[in-house]
N, CA, C and O of each residue as an XYZ file, in Angstrom:
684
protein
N       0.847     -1.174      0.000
C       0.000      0.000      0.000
C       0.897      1.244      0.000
O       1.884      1.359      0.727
N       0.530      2.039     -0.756
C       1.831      3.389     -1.031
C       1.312      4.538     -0.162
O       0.095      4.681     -0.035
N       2.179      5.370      0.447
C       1.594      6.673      1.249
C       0.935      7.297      0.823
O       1.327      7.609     -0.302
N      -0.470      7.980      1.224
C      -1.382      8.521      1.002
C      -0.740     10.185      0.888
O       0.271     10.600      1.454
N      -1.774     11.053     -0.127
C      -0.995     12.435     -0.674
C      -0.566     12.908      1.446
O       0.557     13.272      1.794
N      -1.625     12.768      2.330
C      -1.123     12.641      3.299
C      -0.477     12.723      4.370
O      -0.509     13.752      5.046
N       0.168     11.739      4.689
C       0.910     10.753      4.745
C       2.404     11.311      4.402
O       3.308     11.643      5.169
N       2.349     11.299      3.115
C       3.745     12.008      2.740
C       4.016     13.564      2.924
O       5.155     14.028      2.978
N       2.887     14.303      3.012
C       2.830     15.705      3.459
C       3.541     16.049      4.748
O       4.350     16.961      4.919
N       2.830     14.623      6.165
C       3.629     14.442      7.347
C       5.088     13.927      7.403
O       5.972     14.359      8.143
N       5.145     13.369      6.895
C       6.242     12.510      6.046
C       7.432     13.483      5.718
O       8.413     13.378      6.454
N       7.466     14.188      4.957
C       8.622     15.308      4.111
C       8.402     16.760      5.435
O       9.397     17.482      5.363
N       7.625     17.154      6.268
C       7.580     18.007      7.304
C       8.380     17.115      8.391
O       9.130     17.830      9.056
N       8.401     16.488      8.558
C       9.094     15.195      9.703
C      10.216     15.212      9.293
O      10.974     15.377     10.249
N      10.697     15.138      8.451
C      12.172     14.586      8.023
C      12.733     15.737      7.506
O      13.855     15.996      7.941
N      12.230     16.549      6.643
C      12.829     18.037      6.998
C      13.688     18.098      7.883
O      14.893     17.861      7.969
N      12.405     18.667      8.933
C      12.573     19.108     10.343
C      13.792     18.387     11.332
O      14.621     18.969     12.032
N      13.638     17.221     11.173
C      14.687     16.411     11.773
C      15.793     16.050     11.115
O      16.540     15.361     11.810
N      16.289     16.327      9.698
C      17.521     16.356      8.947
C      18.020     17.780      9.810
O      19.016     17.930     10.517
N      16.707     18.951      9.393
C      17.961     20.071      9.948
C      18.175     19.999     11.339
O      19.342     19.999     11.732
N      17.165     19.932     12.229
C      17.747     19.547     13.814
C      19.208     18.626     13.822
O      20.344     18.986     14.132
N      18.848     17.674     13.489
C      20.382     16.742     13.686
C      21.293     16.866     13.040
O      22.321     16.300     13.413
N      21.305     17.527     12.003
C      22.538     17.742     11.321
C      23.038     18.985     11.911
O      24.191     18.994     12.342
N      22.299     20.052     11.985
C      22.568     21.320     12.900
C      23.390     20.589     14.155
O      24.598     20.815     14.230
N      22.821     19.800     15.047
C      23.757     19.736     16.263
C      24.834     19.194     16.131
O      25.880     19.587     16.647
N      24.673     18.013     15.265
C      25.976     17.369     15.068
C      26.999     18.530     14.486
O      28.176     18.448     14.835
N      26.642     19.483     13.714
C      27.991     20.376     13.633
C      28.345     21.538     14.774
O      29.378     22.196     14.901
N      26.979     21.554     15.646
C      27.614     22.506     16.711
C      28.006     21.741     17.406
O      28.442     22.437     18.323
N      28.298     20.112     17.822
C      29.027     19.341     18.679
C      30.436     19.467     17.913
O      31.314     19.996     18.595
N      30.648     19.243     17.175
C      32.278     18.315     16.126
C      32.367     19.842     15.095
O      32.693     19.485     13.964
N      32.199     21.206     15.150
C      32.553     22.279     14.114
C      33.431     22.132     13.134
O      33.323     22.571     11.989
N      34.686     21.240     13.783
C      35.711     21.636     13.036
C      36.399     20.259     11.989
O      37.458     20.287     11.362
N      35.236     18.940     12.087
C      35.773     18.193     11.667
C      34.907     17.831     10.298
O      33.683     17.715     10.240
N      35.858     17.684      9.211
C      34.974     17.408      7.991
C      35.116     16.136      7.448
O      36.130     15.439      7.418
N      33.961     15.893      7.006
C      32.880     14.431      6.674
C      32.613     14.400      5.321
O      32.163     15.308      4.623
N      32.997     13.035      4.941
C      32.779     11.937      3.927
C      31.985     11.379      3.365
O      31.958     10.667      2.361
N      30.894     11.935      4.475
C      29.367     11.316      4.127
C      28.367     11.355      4.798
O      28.569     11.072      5.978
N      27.265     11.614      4.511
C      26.018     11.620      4.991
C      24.707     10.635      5.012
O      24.044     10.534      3.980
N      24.380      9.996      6.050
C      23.642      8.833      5.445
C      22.523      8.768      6.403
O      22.474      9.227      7.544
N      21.651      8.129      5.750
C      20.165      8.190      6.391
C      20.254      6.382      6.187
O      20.075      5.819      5.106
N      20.488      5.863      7.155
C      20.276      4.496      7.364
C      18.953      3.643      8.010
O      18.634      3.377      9.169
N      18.426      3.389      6.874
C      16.489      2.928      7.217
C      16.300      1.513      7.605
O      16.856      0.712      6.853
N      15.589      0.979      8.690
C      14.831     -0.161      9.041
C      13.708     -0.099      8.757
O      12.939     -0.259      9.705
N      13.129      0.132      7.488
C      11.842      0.119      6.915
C      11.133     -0.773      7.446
O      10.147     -0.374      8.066
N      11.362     -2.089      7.388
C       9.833     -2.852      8.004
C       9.890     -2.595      9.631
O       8.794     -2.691     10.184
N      10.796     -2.342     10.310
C      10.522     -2.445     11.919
C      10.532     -0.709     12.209
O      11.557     -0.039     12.327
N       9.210     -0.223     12.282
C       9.021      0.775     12.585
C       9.263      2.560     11.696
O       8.977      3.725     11.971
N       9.986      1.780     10.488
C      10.574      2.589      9.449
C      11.108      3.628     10.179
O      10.664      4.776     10.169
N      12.526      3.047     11.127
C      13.394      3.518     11.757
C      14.738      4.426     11.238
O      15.843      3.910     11.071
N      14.471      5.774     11.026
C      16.032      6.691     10.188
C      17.154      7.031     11.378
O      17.057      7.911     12.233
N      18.076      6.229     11.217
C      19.177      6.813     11.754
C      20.086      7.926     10.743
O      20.790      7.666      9.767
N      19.836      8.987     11.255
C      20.539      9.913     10.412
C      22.023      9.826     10.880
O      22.170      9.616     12.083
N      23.386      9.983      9.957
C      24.447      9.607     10.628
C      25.633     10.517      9.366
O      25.465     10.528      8.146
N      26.890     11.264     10.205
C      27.845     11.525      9.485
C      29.449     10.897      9.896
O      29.761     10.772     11.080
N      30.003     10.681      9.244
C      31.163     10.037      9.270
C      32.319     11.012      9.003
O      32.083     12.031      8.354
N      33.626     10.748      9.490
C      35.065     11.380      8.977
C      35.653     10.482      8.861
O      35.573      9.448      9.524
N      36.591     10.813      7.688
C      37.786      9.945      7.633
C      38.685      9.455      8.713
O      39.183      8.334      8.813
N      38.832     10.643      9.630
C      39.685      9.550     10.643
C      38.699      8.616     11.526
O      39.311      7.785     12.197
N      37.849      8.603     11.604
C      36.922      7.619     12.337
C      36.858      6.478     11.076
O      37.262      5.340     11.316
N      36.456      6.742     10.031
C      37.182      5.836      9.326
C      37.646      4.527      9.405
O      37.146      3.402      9.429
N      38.903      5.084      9.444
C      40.418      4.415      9.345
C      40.364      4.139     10.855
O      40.311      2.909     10.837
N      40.351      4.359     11.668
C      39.762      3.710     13.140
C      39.076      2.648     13.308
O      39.381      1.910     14.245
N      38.220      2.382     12.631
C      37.091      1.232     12.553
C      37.943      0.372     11.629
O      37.988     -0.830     11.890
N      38.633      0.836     10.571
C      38.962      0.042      9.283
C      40.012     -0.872     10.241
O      39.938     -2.101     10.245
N      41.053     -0.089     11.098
C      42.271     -0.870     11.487
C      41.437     -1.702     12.236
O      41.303     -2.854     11.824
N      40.559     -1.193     13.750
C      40.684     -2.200     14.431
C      39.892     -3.389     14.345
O      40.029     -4.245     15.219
N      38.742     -3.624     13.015
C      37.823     -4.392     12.955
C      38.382     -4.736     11.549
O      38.379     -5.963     11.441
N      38.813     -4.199     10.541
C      38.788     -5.109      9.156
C      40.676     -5.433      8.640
O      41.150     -6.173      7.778
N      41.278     -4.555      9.564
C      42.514     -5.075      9.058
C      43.018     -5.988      8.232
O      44.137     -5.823      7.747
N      42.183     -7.200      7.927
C      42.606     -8.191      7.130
C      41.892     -8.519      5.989
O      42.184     -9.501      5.308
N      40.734     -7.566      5.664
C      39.658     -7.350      4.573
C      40.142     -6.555      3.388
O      40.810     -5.559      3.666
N      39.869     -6.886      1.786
C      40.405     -6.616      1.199
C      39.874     -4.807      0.834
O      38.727     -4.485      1.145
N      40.787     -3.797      0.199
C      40.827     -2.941      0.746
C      39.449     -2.091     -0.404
O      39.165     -0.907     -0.225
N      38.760     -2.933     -1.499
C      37.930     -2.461     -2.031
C      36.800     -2.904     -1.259
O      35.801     -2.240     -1.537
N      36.620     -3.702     -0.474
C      35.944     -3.872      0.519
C      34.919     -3.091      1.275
O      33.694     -3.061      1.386
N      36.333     -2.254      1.909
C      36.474     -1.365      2.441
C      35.639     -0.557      2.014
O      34.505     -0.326      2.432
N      36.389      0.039      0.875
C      35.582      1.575      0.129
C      34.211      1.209     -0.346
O      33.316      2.054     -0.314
N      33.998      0.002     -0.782
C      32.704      0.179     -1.276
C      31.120     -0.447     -0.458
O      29.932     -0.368     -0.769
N      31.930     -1.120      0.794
C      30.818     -1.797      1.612
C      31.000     -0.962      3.126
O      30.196     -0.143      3.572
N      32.120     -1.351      3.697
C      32.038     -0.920      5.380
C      32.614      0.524      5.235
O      32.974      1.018      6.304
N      32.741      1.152      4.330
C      33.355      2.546      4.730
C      31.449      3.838      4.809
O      31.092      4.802      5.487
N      30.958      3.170      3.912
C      29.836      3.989      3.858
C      28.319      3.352      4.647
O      27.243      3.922      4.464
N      28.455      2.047      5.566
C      27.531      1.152      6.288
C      28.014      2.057      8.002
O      29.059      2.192      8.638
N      26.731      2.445      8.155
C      26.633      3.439      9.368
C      26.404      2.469     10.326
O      25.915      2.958     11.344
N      26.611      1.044     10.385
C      26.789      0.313     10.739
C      28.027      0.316     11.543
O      28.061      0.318     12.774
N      29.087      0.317     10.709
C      30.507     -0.002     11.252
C      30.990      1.457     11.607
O      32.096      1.535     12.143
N      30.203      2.770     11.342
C      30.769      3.956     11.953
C      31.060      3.930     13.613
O      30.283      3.432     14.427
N      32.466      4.633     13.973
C      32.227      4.506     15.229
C      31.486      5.472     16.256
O      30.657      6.131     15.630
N      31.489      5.726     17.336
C      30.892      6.561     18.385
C      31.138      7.932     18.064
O      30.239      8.771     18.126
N      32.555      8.261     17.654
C      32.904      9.717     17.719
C      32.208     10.711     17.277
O      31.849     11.662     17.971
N      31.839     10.477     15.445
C      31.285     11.228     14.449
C      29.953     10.353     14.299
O      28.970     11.019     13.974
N      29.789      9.282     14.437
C      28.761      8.481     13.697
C      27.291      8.663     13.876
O      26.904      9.753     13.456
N      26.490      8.001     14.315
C      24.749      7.733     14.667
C      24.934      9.646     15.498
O      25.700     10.040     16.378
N      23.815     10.417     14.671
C      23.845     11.733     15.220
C      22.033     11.052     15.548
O      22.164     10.668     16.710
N      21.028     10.838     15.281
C      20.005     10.481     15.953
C      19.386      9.640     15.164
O      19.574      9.695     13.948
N      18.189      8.333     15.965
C      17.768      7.722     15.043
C      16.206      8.143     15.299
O      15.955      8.552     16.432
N      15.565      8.107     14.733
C      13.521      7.993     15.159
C      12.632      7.369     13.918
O      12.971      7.355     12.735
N      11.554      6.916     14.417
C      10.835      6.158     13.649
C       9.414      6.709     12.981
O       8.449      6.919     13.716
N       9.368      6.850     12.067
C       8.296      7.482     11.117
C       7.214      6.969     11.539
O       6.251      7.696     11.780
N       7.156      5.484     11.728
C       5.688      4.989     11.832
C       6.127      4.174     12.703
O       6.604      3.083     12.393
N       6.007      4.662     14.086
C       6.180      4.096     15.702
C       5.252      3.068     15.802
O       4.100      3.157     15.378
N       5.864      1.804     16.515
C       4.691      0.758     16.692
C       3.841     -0.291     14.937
O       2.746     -0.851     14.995
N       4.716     -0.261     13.671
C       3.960     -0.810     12.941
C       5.175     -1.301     12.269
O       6.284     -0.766     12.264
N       4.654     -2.849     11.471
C       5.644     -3.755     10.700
C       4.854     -3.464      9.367
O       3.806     -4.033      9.060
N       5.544     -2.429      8.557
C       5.707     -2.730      7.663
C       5.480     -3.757      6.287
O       6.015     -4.838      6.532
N       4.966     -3.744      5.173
C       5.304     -5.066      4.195
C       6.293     -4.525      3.456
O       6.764     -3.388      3.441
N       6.578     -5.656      2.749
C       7.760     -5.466      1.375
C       7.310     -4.921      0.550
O       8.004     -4.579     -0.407
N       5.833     -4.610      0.627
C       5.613     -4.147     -0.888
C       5.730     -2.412     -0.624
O       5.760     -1.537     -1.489
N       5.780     -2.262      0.786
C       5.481     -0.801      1.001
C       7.374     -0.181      1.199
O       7.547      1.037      1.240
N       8.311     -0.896      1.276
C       9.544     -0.521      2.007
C      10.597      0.190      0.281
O      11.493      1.033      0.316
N      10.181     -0.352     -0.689
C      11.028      0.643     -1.691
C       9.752      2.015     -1.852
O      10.338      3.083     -2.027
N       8.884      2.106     -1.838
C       8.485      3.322     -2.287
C       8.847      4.528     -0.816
O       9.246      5.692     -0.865
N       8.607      3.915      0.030
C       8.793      4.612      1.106
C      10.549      4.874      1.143
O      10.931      5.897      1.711
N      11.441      4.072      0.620
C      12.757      3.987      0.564
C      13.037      5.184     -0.449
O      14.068      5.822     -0.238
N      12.282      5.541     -1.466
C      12.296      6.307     -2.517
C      11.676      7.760     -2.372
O      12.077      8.693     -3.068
N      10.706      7.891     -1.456
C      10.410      9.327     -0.744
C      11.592      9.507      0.317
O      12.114     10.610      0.477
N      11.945      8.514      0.948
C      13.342      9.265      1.416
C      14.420      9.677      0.993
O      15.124     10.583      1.438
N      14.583      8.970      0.056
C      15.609      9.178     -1.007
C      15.057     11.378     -1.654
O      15.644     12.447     -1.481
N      14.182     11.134     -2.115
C      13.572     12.436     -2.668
C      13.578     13.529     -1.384
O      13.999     14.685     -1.408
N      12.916     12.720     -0.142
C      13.631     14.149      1.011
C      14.767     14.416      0.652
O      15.009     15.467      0.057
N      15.453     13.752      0.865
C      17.321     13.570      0.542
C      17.518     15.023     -0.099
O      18.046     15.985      0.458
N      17.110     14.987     -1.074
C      17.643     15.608     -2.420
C      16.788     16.810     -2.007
O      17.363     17.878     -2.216
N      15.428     16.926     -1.417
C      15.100     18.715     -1.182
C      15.696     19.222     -0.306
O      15.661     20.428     -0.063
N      16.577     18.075      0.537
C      17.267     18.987      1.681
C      18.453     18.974      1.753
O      19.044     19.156      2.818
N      19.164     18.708      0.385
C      20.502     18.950     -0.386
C      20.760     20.175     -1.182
O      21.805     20.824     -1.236
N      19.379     20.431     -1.927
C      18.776     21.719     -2.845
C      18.578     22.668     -2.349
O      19.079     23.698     -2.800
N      17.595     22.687     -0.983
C      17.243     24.121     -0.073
C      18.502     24.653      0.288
O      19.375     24.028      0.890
N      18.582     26.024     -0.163
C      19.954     26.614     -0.041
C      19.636     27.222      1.786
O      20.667     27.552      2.372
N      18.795     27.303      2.299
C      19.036     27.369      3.650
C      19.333     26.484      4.323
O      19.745     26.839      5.427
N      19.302     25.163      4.103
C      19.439     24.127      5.159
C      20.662     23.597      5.917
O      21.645     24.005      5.298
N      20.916     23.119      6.618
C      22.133     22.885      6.944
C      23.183     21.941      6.373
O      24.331     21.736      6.768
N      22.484     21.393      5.303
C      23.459     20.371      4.450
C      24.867     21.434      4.286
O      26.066     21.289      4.521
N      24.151     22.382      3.840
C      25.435     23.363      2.871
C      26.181     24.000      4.034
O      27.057     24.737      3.581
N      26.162     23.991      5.335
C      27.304     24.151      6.329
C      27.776     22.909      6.669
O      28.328     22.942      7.769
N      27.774     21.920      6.199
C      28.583     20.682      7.012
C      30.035     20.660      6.128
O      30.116     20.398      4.928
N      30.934     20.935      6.855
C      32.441     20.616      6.128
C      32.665     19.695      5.448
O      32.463     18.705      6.151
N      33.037     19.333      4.261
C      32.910     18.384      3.201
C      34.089     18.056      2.932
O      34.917     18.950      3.106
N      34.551     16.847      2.477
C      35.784     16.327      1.958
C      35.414     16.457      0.485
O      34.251     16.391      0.086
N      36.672     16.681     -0.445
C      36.339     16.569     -1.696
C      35.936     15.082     -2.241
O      36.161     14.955     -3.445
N      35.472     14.114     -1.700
C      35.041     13.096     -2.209
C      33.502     12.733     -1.689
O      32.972     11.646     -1.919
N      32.764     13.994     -0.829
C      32.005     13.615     -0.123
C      30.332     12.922     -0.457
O      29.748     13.554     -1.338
N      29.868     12.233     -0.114
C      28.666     11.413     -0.363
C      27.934     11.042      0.228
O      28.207     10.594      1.342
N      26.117     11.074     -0.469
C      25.309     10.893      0.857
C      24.553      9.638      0.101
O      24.359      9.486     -1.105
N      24.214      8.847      1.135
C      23.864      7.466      0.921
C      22.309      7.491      1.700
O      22.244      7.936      2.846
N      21.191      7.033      1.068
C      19.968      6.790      1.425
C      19.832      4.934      1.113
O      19.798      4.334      0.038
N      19.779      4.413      2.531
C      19.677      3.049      2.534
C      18.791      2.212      3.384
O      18.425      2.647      4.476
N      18.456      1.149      3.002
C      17.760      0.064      4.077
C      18.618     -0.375      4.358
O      19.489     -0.727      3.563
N      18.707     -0.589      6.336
C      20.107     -1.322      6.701
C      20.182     -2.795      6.057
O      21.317     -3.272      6.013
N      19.520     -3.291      5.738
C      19.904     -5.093      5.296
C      20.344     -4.465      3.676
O      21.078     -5.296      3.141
N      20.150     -3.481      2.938
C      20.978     -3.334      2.016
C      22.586     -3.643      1.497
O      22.893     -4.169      2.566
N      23.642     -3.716      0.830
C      24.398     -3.380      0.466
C      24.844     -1.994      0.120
O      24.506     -1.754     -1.040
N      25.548     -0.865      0.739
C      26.236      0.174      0.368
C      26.111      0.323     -1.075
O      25.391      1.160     -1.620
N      26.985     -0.691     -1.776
C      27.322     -0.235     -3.201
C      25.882     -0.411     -4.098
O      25.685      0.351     -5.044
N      24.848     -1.508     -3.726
C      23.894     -1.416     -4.455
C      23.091      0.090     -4.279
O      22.456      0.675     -5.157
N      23.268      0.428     -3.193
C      21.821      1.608     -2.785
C      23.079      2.948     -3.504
O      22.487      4.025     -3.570
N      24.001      3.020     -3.816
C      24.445      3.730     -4.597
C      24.199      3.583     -5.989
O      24.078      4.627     -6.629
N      24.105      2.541     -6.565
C      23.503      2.429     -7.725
C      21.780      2.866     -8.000
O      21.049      3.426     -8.817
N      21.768      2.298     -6.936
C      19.711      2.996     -7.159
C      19.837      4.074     -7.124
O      19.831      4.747     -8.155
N      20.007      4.645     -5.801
C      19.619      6.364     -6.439
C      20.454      7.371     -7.091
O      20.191      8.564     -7.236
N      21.938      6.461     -7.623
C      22.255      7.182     -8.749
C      21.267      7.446    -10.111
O      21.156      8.480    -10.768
N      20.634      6.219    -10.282
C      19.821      5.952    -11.243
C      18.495      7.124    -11.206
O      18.058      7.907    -12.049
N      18.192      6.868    -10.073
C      16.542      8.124     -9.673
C      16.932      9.181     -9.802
O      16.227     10.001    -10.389
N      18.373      9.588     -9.229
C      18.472     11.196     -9.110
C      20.284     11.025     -9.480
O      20.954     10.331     -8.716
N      21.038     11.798    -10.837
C      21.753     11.361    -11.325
C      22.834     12.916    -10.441
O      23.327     13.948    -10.896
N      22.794     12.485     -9.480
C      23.971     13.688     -8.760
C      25.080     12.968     -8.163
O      24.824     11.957     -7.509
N      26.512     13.433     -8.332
C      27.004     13.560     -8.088
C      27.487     12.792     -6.759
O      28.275     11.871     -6.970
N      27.081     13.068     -5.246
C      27.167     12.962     -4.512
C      26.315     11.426     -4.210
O      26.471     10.862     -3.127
N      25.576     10.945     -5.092
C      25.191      9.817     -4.954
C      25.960      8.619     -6.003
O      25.701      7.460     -6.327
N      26.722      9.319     -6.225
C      27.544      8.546     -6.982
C      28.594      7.542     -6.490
O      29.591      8.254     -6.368
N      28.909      6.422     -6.174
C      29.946      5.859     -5.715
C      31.375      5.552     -6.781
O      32.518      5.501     -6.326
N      31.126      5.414     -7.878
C      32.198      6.070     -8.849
C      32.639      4.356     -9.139
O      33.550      4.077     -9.918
């Protein structure tokens, strides 16, 4: 069943609102450190749970030594470097909350709903007031819209495909 006109009205006011709250604090906590990536990491069927989350390179390479050291190093770049999963404490999980508190989800409802987040994504990349455009950026920097049981490199391919920018690009 797809979100009602609605639904998504509450929907894109919600996630707005809470991209710029959390991204706002996370840079008045960490000002001076610049990030690699931006990611909205989704548990669509259990509660359609967004952990919004930013990463730095040296947190990184922190996680990389002490957990994958022996993993090969494209690995790395294209699965655990951008899985907000393996981010650590320092920079990582800035807040998580759940769109639809208390409800499981079907499969048939978790890509379209995966795909209005994806489209928040991108109005709150575009709004030249928002706080995307103060977060310190690495020149390689990238924002990833995913279901956690995803693959990194696949959910870079999808919404390269939907929305052909740059920053959703994994290269």
């Amino acid at each position: 069943m797809p979100l009602t006109e609605e639904q998504k009205a509450r929907f894109q006011d919600f996630l707005q609102d809470s991209l710029e709250f959390y991204v706002s604090k996370a840079l008045k906590l960490q000002p001076t450190i610049r990030y690699y990536v931006l990611a909205l990491d989704c548990n669509i069927q259990e509660n359609c749970e967004i952990c919004t989350a930013l990463n730095d390179p040296k947190s990184f390479q922190d996680t990389a030594e002490k957990y994958y050291a022996d993993r090969d190093p494209e690995y790395l770049r294209t699965e655990i470097k951008y899985n907000s999963g393996d981010f650590n404490n320092s920079s990582a999980r800035i807040e998580a909350l759940d769109l639809f508190p208390n409800q499981i989800l079907e499969d048939s409802q978790c890509q379209s709903i995966l795909n209005e987040l994806l489209k928040q994504m991108v109005i709150f990349m575009e709004n030249p007031k928002s706080s995307y455009h103060s977060i310190p950026k690495t020149d390689n920097f990238k924002v990833i819209v995913y279901d956690h049981d995803q693959d990194p490199s696949v959910a870079f391919q999808a919404q390269h495909k939907l929305y052909p920018k740059p920053e959703f690009y994994l290269g």
